[in-house]
BAGU-285642 format. One line per field, with one value per residue: residue number from 1; residue in one letter; chain; y, x, z of N, C-alpha, C, O in turn. Coordinates in Angstrom, 1 decimal. Atoms other than C-alpha are relative to their C-alpha. Example, Ala and Ser with C-alpha at 12.3 -4.5 7.8 and 13.67 -1.06 7.14 Angstrom:
k <- 1,2
r <- A,S
c <- A,A
n_c2 <- -1.2,-1.1
n_c1 <- 0.9,-0.9
n_c3 <- 0.0,0.0
ca_c2 <- -4.5,-1.1
ca_c1 <- 12.3,13.7
ca_c3 <- 7.8,7.1
c_c2 <- 1.2,1.1
c_c1 <- 0.9,-0.8
c_c3 <- 0.0,0.8
o_c2 <- 1.2,2.2
o_c1 <- 1.9,-0.3
o_c3 <- 0.7,0.9
This chain:
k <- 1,2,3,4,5,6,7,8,9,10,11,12,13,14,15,16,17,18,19,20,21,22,23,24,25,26,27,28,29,30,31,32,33,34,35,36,37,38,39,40,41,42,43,44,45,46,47,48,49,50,51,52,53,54,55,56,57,58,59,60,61,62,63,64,65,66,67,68,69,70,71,72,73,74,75,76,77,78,79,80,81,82,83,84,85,86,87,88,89,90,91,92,93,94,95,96,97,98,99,100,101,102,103,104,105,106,107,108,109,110,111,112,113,114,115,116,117,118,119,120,121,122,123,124,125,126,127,128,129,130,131,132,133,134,135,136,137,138,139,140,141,142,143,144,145,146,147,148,149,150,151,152,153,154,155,156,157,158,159,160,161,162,163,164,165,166
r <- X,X,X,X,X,X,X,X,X,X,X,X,X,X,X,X,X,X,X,X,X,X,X,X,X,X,X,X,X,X,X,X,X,X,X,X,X,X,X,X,X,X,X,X,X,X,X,X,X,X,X,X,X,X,X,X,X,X,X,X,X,X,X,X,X,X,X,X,X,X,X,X,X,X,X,X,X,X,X,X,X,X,X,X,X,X,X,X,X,X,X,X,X,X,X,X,X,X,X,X,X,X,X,X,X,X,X,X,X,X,X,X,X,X,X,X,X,X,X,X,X,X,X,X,X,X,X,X,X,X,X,X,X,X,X,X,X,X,X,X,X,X,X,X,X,X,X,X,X,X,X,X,X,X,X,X,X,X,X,X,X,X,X,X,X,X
c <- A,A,A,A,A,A,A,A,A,A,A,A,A,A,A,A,A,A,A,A,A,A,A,A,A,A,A,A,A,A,A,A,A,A,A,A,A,A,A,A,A,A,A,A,A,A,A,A,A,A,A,A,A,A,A,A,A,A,A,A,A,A,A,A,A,A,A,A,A,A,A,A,A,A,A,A,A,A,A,A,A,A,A,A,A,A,A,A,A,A,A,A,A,A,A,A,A,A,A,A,A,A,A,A,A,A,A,A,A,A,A,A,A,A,A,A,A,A,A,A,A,A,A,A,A,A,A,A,A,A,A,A,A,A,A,A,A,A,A,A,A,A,A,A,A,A,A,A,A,A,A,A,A,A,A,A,A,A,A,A,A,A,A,A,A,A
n_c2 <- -0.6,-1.5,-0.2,-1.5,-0.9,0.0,-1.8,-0.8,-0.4,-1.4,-1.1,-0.6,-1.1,-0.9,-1.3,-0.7,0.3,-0.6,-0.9,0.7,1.2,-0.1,0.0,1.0,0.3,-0.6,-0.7,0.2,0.6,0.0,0.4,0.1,0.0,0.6,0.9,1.2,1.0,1.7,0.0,0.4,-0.1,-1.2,-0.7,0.3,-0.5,-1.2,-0.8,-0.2,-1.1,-1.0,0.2,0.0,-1.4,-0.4,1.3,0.5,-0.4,0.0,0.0,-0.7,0.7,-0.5,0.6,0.8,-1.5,-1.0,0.9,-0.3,-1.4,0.2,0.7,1.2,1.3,-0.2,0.7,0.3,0.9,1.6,0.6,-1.1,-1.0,0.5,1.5,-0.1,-0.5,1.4,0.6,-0.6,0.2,1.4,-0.4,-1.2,-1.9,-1.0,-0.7,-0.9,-0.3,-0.7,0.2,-1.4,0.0,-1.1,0.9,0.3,-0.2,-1.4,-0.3,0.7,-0.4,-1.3,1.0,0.9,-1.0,0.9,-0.2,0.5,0.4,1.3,0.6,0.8,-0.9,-1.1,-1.7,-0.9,-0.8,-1.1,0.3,0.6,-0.7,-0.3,-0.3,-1.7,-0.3,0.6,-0.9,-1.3,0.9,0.3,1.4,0.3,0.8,0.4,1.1,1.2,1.0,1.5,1.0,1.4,0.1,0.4,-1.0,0.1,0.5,1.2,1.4,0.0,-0.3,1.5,0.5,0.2,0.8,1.6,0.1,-0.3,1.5,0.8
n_c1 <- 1.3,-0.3,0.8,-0.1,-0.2,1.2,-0.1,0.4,-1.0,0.5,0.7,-0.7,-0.3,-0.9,0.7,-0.2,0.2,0.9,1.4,0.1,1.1,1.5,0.8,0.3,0.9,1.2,0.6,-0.8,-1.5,-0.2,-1.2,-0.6,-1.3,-0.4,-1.5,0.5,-0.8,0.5,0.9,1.2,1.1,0.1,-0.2,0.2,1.6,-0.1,-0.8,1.3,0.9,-1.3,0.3,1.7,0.3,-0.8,-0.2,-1.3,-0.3,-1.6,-0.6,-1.3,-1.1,-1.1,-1.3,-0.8,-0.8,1.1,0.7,-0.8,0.2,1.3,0.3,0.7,-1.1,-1.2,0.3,1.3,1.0,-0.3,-0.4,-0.6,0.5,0.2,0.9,1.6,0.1,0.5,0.8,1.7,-0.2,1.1,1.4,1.5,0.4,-1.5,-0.2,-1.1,-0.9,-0.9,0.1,-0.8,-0.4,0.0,0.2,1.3,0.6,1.2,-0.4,0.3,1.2,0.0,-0.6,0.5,0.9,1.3,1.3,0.2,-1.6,0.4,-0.7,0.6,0.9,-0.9,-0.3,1.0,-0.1,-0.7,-1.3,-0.6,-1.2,0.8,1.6,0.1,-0.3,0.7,1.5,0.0,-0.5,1.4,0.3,0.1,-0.8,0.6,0.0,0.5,0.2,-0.1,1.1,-0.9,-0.7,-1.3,-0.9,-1.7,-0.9,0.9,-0.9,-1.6,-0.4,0.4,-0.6,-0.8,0.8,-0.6,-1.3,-0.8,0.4,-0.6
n_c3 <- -0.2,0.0,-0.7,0.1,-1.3,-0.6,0.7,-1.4,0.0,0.8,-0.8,-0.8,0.1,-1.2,-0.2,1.5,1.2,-0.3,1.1,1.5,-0.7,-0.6,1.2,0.6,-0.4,-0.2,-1.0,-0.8,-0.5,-1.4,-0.3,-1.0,-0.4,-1.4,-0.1,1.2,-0.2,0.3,0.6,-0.1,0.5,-0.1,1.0,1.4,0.3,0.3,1.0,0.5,-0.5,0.8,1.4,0.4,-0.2,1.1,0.9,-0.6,-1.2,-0.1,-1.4,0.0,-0.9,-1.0,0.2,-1.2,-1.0,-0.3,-0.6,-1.0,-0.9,-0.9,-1.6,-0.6,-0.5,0.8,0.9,1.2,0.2,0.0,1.7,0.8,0.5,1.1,-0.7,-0.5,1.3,0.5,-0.6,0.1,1.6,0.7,-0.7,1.1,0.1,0.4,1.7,-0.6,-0.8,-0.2,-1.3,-0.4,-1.0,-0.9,-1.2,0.6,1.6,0.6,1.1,1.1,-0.1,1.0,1.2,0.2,-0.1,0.2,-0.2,-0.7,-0.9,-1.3,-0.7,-0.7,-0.5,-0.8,0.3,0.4,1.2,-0.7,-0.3,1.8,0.7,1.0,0.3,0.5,1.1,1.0,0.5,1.2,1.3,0.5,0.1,-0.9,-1.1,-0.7,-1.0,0.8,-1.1,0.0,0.2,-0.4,-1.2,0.3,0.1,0.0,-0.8,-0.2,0.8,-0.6,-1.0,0.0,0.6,-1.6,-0.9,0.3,0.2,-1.5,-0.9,0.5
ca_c2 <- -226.5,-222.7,-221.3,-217.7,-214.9,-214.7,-211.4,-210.4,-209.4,-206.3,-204.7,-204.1,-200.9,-198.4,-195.2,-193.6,-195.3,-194.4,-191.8,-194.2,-197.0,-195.0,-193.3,-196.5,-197.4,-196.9,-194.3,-194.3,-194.9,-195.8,-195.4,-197.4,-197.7,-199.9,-202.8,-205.7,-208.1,-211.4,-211.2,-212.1,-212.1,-208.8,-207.4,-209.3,-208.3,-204.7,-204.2,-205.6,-203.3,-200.6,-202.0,-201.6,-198.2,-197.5,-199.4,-199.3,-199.9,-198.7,-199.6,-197.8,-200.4,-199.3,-200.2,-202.4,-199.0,-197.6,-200.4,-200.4,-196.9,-197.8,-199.4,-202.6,-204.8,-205.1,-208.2,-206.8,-206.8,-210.7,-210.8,-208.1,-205.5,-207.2,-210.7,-208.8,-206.5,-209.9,-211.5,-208.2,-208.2,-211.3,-210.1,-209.6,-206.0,-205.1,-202.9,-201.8,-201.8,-199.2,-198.3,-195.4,-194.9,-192.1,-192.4,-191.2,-191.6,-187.6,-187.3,-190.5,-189.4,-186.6,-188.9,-190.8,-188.0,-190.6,-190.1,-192.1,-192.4,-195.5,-196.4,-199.0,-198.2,-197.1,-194.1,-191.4,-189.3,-186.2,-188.2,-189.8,-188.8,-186.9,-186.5,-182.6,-182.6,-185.3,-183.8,-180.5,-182.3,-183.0,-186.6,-188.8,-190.5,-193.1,-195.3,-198.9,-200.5,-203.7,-206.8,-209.5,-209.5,-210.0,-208.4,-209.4,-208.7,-211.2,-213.7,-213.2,-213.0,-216.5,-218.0,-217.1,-218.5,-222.0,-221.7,-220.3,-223.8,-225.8
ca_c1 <- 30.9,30.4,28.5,27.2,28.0,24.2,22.6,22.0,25.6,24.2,22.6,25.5,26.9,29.7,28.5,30.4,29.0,25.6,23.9,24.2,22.1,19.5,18.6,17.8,15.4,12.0,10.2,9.2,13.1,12.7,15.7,17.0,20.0,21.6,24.5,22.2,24.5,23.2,19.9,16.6,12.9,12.7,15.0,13.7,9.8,10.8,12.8,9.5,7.5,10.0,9.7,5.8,6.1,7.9,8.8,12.4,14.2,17.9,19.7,22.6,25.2,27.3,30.9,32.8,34.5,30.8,29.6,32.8,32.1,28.6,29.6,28.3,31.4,34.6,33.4,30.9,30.1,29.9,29.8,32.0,30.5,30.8,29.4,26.4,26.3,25.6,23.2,20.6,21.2,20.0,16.5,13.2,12.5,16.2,16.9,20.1,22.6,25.1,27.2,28.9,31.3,30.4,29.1,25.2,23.5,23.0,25.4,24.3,20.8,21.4,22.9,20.2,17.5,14.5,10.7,10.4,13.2,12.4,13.6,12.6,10.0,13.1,13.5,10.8,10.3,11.9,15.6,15.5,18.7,17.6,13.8,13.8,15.7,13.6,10.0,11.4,12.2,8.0,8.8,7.8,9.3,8.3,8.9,7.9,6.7,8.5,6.4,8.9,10.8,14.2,17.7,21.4,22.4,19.7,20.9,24.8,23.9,22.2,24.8,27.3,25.2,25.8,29.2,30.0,27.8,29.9
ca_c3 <- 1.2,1.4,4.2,3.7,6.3,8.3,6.9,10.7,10.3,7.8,10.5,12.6,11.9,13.0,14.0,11.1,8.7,10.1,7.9,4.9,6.9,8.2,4.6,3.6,6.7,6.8,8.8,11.4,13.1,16.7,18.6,21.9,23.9,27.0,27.7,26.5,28.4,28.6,26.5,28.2,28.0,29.9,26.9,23.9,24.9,25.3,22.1,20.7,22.2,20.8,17.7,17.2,17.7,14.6,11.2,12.5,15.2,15.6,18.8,20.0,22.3,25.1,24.4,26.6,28.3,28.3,30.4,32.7,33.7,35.1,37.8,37.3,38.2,37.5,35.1,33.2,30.7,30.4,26.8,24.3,22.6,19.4,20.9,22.3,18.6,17.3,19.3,19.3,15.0,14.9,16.7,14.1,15.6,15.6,12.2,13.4,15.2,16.3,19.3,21.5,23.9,25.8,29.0,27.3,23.7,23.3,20.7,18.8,19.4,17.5,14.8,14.7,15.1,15.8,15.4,18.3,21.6,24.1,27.1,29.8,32.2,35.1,33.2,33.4,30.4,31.8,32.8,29.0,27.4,24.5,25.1,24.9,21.7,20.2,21.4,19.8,16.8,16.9,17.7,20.6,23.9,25.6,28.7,28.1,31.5,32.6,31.9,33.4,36.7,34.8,34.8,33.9,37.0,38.3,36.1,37.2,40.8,40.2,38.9,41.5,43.7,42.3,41.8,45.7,46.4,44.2
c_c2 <- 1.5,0.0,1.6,0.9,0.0,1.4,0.6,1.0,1.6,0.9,0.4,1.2,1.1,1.1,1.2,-0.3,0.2,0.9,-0.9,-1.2,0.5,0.9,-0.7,-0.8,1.0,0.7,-0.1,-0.3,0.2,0.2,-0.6,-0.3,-1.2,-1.1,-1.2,-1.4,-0.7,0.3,-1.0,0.5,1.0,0.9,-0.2,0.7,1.7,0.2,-0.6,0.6,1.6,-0.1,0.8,1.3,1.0,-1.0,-0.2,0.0,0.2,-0.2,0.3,-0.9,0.5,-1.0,-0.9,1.3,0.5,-0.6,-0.2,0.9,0.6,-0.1,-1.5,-1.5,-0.4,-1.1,0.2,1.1,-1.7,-0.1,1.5,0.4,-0.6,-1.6,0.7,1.1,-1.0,-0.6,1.0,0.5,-0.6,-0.2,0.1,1.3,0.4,0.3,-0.1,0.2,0.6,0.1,1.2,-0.4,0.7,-0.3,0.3,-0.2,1.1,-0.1,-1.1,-0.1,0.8,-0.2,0.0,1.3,-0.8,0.7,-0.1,-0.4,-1.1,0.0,-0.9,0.7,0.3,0.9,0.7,1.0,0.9,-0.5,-0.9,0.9,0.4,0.3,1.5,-0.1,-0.9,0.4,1.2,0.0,-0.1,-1.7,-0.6,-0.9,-0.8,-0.9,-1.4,-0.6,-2.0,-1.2,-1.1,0.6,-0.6,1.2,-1.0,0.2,-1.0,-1.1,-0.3,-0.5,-1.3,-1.3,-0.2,-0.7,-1.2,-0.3,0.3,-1.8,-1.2,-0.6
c_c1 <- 0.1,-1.1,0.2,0.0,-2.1,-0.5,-0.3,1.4,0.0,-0.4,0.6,1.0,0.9,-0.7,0.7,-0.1,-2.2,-1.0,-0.3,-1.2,-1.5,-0.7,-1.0,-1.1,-1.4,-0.8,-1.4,0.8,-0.8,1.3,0.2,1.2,0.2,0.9,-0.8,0.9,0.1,-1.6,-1.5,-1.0,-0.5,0.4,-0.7,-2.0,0.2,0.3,-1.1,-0.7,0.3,-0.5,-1.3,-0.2,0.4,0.2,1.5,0.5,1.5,0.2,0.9,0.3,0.8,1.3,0.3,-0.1,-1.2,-0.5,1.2,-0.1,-1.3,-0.1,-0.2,0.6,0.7,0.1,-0.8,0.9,0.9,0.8,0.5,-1.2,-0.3,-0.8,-1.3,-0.7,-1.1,-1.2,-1.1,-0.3,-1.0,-1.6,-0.8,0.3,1.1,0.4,1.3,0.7,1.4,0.8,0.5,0.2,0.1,-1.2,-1.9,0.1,-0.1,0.7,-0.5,-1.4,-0.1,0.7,-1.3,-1.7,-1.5,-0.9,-0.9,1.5,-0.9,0.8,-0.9,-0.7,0.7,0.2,-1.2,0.3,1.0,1.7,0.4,1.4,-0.1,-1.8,0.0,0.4,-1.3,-1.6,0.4,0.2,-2.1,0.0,-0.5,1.0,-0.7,0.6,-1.0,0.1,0.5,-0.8,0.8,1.2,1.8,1.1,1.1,0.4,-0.6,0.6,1.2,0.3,-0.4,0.8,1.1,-0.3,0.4,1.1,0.7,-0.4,1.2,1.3
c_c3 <- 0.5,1.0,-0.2,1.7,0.5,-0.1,1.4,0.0,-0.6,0.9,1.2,-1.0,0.5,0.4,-1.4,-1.4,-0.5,-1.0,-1.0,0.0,0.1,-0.9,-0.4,1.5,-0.2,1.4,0.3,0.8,1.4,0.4,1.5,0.4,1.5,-0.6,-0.7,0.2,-0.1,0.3,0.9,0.0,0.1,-1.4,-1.4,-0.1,-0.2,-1.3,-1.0,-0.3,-0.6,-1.3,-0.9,-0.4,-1.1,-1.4,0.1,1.0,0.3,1.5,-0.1,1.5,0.2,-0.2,1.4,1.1,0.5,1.3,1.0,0.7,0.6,1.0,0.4,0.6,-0.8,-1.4,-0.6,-1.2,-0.4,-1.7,-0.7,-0.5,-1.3,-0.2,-0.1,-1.8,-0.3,0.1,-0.3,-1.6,-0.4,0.4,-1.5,0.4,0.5,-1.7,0.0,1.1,-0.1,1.5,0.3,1.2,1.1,1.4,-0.1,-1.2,-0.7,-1.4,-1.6,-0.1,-0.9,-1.3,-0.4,-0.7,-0.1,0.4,1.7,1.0,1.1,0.8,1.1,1.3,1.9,-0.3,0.2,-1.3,-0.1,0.3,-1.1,-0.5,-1.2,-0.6,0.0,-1.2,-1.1,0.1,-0.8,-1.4,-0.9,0.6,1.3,0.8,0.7,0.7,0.2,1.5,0.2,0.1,0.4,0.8,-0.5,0.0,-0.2,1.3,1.5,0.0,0.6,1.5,0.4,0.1,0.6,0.8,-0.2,0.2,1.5,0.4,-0.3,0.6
o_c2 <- 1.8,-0.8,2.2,0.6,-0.2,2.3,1.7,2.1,2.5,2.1,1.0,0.9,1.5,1.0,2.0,0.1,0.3,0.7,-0.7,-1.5,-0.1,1.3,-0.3,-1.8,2.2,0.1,-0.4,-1.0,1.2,-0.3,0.3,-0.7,-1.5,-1.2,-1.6,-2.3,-1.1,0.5,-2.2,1.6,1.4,1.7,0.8,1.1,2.2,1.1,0.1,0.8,2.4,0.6,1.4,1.7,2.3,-2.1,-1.2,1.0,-0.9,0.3,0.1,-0.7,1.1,-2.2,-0.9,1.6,1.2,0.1,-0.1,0.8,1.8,0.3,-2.1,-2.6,-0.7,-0.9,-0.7,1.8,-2.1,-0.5,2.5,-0.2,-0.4,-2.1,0.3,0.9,-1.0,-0.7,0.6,1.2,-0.4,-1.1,0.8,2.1,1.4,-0.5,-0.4,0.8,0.1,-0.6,2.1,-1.1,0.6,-1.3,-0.4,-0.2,1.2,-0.1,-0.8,-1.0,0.9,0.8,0.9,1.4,-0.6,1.5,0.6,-0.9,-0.8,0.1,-0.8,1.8,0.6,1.7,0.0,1.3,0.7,0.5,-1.4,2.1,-0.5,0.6,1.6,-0.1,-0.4,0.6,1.5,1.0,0.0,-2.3,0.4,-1.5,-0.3,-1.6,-1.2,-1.2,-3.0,-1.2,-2.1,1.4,-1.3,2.3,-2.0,-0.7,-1.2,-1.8,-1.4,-0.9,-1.8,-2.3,-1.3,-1.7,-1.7,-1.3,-0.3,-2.6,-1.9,-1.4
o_c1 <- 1.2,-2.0,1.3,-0.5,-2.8,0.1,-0.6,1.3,0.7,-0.3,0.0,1.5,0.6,-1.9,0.1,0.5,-2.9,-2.2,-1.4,-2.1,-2.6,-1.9,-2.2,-1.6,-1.5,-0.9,-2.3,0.3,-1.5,2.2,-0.2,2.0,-0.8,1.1,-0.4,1.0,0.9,-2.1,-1.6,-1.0,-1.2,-0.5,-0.8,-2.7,-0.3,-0.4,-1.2,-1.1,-0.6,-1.3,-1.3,-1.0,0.3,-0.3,2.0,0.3,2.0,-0.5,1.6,-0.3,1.5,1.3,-0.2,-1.0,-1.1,-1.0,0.7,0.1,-1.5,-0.9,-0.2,0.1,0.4,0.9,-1.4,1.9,2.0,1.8,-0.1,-2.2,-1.5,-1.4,-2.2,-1.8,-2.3,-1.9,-2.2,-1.3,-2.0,-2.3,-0.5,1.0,1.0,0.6,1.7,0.4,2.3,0.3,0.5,-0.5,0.9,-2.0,-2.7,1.2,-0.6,0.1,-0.5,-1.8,-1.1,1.1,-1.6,-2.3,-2.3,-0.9,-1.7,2.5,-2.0,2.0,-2.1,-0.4,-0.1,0.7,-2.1,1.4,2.0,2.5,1.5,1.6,0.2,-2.4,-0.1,-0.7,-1.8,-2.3,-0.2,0.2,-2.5,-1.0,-0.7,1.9,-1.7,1.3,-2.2,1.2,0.0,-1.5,0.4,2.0,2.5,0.8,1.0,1.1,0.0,1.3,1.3,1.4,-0.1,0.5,1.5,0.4,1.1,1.3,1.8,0.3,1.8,1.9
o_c3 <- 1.0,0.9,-0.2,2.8,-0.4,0.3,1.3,0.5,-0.1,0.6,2.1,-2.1,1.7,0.1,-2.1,-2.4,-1.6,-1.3,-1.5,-0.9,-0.2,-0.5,-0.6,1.1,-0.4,2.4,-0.5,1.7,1.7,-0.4,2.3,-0.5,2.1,-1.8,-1.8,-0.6,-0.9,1.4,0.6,-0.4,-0.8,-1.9,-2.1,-1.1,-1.2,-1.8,-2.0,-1.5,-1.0,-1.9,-2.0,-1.2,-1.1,-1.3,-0.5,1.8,0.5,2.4,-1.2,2.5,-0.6,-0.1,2.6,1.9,1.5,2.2,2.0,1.9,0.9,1.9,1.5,1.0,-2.0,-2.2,-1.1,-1.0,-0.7,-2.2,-0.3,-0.3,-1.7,-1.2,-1.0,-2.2,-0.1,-0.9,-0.7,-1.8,-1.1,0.0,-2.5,-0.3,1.2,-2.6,-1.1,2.1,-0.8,2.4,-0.6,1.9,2.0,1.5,0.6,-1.7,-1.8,-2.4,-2.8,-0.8,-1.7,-2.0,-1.1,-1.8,-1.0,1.3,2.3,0.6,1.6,0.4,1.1,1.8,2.8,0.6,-0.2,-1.6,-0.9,0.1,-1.2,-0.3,-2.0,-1.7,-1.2,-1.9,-2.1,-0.8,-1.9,-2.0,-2.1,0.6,2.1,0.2,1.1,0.0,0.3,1.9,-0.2,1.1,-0.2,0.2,0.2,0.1,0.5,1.6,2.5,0.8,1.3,1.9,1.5,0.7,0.8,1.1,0.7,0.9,1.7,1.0,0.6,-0.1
């Protein structure tokens, strides 16, 4: 029996293979960014929300190394880079996925050069990484208000919790 590869797999992407991808999306490209650790409702309603605002939506994923040099514990992230790739592929309003290892997006912002830049509503407009270049571009930025009390490191810290009981 043959089982075919899952076409979610097409929409992951290196960063150097990049310009060839995002010819071929339709405008217009949203773009967002973050670690995307272990996937919940907080993330999946946003990258929604994201979505709407455009007829594509590229995301740009923090490498392992990117996500080490956050801060957020010597165990994160939970899941690889190529795990979590995966998982936000296989999303409806994910187009695209790319990643970078630098410790912002600007350079793969300026890849990307989106209509539209998002981020979650902890950022304000003004401390976006790439909002000057992309309003001067003509395009828009926007900060997308949390609608659900969720976080990764919520989840993790939950989870411990059981496990110290145990």
């Amino acid at each position: 029996m043959f089982y075919p590869t899952p076409a979610f797999e097409d929409k992951i992407c290196p960063p150097e293979q990049l310009a060839a991808k995002l010819a071929a999306l339709p405008r217009p490209i949203v773009f967002t960014n973050g670690c995307f650790d272990i996937l919940h409702r907080g993330h999946v309603t946003y990258l929604a929300q994201a979505r709407a605002l455009g007829a594509s939506l590229v995301l740009g994923l923090n490498t392992d190394a990117s996500v080490k040099r956050q801060g957020k514990g010597e165990d994160r992230p939970i899941n690889n880079e190529h795990n979590r790739a995966a998982v936000l592929a296989a999303l409806e309003s994910v187009s695209l996925v790319t990643w970078f290892d630098s410790d912002t997006p600007a350079a793969l912002i300026e890849l990307v050069k989106p209509d539209v830049l998002v981020k979650g509503g902890d950022w304000t407009v003004d401390k976006i990484v790439g909002s000057a270049e992309t309003l001067a571009r003509g395009g828009q930025v926007h900060s997308i208000p949390f609608l659900f009390a969720t976080s990764t490191t919520q989840t993790i810290n939950k989870i411990r919790a059981v496990e110290d009981q145990a």
